[in-house]
Steps between C-alpha positions, in 0.01 A plus 500: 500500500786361654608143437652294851726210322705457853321152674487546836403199755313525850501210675161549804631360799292746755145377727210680478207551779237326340419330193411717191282249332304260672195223441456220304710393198332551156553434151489696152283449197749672310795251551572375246309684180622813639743467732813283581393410845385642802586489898144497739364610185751799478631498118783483367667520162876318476803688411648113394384128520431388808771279656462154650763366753486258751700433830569182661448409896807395592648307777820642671832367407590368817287331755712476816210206676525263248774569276594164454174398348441817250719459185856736498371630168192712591412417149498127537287221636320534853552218744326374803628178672471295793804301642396401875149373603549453906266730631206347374162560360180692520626818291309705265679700363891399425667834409327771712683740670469284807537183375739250607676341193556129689097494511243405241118405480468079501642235457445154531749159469781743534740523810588851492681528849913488380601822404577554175261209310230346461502105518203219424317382857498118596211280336241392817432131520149369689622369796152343621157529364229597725153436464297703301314612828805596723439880574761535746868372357686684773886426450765486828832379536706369830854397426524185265106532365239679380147468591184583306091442505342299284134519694468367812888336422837590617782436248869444594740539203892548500465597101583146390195345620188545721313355785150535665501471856253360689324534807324767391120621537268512244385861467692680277795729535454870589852621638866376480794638659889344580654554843828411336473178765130400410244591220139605689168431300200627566134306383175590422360393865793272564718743711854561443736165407900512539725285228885458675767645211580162335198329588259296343186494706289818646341528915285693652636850671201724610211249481210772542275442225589834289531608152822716538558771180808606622785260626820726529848457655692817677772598718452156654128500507236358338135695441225331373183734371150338495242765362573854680680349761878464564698256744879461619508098599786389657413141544825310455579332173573160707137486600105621450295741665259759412451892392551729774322822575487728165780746457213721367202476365408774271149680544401487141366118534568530061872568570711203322907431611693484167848467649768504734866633434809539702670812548895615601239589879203448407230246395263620274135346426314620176083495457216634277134620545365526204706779272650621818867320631739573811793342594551421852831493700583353849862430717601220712517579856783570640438184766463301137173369664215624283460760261381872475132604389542567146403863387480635139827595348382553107192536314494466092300719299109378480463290230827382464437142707781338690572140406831378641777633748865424466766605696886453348827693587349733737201621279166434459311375191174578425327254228163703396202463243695729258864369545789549790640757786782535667470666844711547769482573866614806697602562848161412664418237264263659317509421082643708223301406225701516138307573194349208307678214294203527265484153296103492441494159681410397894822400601447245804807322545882622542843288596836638546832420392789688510450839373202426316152425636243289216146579563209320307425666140174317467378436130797762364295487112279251329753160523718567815512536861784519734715739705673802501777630646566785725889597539550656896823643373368746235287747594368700193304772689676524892264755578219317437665094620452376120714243427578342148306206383432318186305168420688178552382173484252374302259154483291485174206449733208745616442499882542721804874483640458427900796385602888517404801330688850518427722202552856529521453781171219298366197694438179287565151642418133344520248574278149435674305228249835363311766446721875611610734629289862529559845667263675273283828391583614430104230680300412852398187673333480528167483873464488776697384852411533851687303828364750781579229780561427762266805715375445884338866602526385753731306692261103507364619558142465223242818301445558257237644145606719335253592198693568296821757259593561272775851357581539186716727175545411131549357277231081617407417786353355863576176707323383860535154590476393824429159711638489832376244717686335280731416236212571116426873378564649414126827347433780754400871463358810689531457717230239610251247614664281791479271521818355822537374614863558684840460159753671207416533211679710162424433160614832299540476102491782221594457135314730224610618243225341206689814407664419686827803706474364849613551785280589813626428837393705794579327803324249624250537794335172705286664746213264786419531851350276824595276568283339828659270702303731808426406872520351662147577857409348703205678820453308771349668857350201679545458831318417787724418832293231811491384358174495115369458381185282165520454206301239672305682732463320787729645750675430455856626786805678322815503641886898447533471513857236328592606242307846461658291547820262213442853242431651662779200416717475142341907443566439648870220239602584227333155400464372274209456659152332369188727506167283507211797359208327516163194251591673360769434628899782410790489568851849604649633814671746769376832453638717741374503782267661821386427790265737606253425864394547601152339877447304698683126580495445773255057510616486757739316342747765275514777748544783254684449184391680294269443296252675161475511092571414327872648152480265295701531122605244319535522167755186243391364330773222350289 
């Protein structure tokens, strides 16, 4: 007999045509009285102990988008912060590949439009109450007042104090619009009144005895909608008279006129039929004389229910049952609708000023309702015409927001059933709060939060709340935590110090660590010979090939096998292995094998 003491190693690297074993995985009743394990219910004695060994998932050193918010030390502390606010709200999700860092979920008492911070919104002070049964406070300004409805009254206020003008009817109030010169009202049955800007008492304008919805002021013209129908009076301001011939008169007798909106050419005229809404468009003549038919120019999606129509810096505003959108017209006048502002909320009232447009946010949560604000100048989506926004200001009130005006910068809102609000000049809100979306780092894998911290300036103070997984915000510090998740979210909140100094914040940073389940490995030496001695110590013969053939075939697929460990079963797959020869086969139906040890490792998956 001739004794083989030289090792050799061969290392299978080569693919085979088809699988040599195949079917279900099985285990051994032998494992572990008899043997040491067994693979698919293959067994296997062990030249050694098995080994266990685990490998991390790690993150890359260097993260070339954000390597100012991942820590220099790839061992150290994870960061995510935000430093600007100004393109608003209405994000999910705050870190996502396509997120945009200056955006974040809510907010509310918190004017997030200065680059950079974050500062506390003015207080709003109750102008005027209005009766309990005013369902109509429509707000309008001309150019030392603002006017508002409280019922069947017009009130005249300059923001220091207020005035109800007379010679009105006594139906109440169903449209309002400012000519810039005069402020038209329309009455349930009374016709359509004009008040002079700066005066004190109301006459009659168009004395037909109609209940006008719409009363609406464009490219010089006035249109007045009663039911389906739609007029262009041009009776002079200096005297009476009466409604002309209709405009049009739409066929669907259920049709309602919600609005009218000037264009950069066009006029455009909003109405509803049940779920279904257009948007109209017409074009003074070129003789200035009359106006076009109006034709369709935009439809929104069934269901979604037109409300209001604004038109501001050559765009077109769209208030709907489910929030705002911005559209705009192209060469023939037709619209180009922009995805949805969606704010869960009819939004039925808009005003612009400078850059911004504030549009009604009707009972924003359980104690507030007020406006929010819609910045022109940012467009977070250009493809789709969706511009930042974010909540603004807030009454501590529940009502439906019909009206805003804007007096030289002072926002005015009414609330129907309490009254009109306007922005202090001297006071701010107590607090103010923003969520910032939910933040992953850009991967699923747990992570484990240690801390938050918010830096601002100004006297108050600043808190950090914390909602791991989609649960209930809880206060967190700087340091000291250990938060366990994948989502996290934080809640950021502003408190003045009851001076009505504002405070400003300028970031907020989360610290966090991954915390990835790593990779386990069980290496196993298994011993691969023509005979075995077992546990019980029995002699038992081996197939050398088609052993090495069955862990070949189990390495090639990669499909799952069962590890039966002493009395303990794993699923995983064999990713490598080798065979170190020792001797060679003396049986001599074995003639040209070898004897020897195939290192195999073992990755668990469960």
């Amino acid at each position: 007999m001739t004794i083989h003491d030289t090792e050799f190693t061969f290392t299978f690297t080569g693919l085979f045509g088809s699988p040599f074993f195949t079917g279900a995985s099985s285990v051994s009743a032998d494992v572990p009285d008899k043997w040491h394990i067994a693979l698919d219910g293959h067994t296997f004695m062990l030249d050694e102990p098995p080994l266990w060994r685990t490998i991390p998932t790690m993150r890359a050193q260097q993260d070339d988008r954000e390597a100012a918010e991942l820590s220099l030390n790839p061992e150290g502390l994870w960061r995510r912060s935000q430093s600007s606010w100004e393109l608003g709200a209405g994000q999910v999700m705050y870190d996502d590949e396509n997120s945009q860092r200056q955006r974040f979920r809510t907010s509310k008492g918190l004017d997030v439009w200065t680059p950079g911070q974050v500062a506390l919104l003015p207080a709003t002070t109750l102008l005027d109450a209005v009766s309990p049964s005013a369902s109509y406070v429509q707000v309008e300004t001309t150019d030392a007042h603002l006017w508002w409805c409280d019922g069947a009254t017009v009130v005249r206020s300059d923001l220091a104090s207020q005035l109800d003008i007379t010679g009105t009817p006594p139906g109440a109030i169903t449209a309002m619009v400012s000519t810039g010169s005069h402020v038209l009202v329309g009455y349930t049955g009374g016709g359509i009144y004009k008040i002079a800007a700066g005066a004190s008492s109301a006459s009659p304008w168009l004395t037909d005895a109609i209940t006008p919805s719409v009363v609406g002021w464009a490219k010089g013209r006035v249109i007045v909608a009663v039911g389906n129908t739609i007029y262009n009076p041009v009776t002079a301001f200096t005297t009476s008279g009466t409604l002309p011939i209709p405009l049009l008169q739409h066929p669907d007798t259920s049709f309602r006129w919600v609005g009218v909106a000037e264009g950069t050419s066009w006029i455009f005229m909003g109405g509803v039929s049940g779920d279904k809404s257009s948007i109209y468009r017409t074009v003074v003549r070129p003789d200035g004389t009359s106006l076009d038919v109006p034709t369709v120019c935009g439809r929104l999606p069934d269901g979604e229910v037109l409300t209001a129509v604004h038109g501001y810096l050559g765009v077109l505003l769209l208030g709907t049952t489910l929030g705002v959108r911005v559209a705009t017209p192209n060469g023939n006048g037709d619209l180009v609708i922009g995805s949805l502002m969606e704010i869960g909320r009819r939004v039925e009232s808009m005003a612009g000023w400078g850059t911004f447009v504030y549009f009604g946010w009707s009972n924003y949560d359980t104690t507030s309702t007020g406006v929010g604000r819609i910045d022109l100048s940012n467009l977070t989506d250009e493809d789709n015409l969706v511009p930042a926004y974010a909540s603004d200001l807030m009454a501590t009130a529940q009502g439906s927001v019909l009206g805003i005006g804007v007096l030289h910068g002072t926002v005015v809102f009414g609330v129907n059933g309490v009254g009109a609000y306007r922005a202090s000049d001297t006071e701010l809100v107590l607090s103010g709060t923003y969520d910032t979306g939910i933040i992953r780092y850009g991967i699923t894998e747990e992570k484990v939060v240690t801390g938050a911290r918010a830096s601002f300036t100004g006297p108050g103070t600043t808190g950090v709340a914390l909602a791991v997984g989609g649960g209930e915000f809880a206060s967190v510090g700087a340091t000291g935590m250990q938060e366990r998740g994948i989502n996290y979210e934080m809640r950021v909140t502003l408190n003045q110090d009851g001076s009505h100094t504002n405070v400003t914040l300028e970031s907020v940073t989360l610290f966090s660590y991954p915390a990835p389940q790593g990779t386990k490995f069980i290496d196993l030496p298994l011993l691969i010979a023509e005979k075995v001695l077992t546990l019980n110590s029995i002699v038992e013969r081996m197939d050398i090939k088609d052993t090495l053939d069955f862990i070949n075939d189990r390495w090639l697929t990669k499909v799952l096998v069962t590890l039966q460990l002493g009395s303990t079963n794993f699923q995983g797959t064999i990713e490598q292995y080798q065979f170190k020869a020792t001797n060679e086969c003396e049986d001599e139906d074995q003639r040209g094998q070898w004897n020897g040890t195939a290192p195999v490792s073992f990755k668990v998956v469960s």
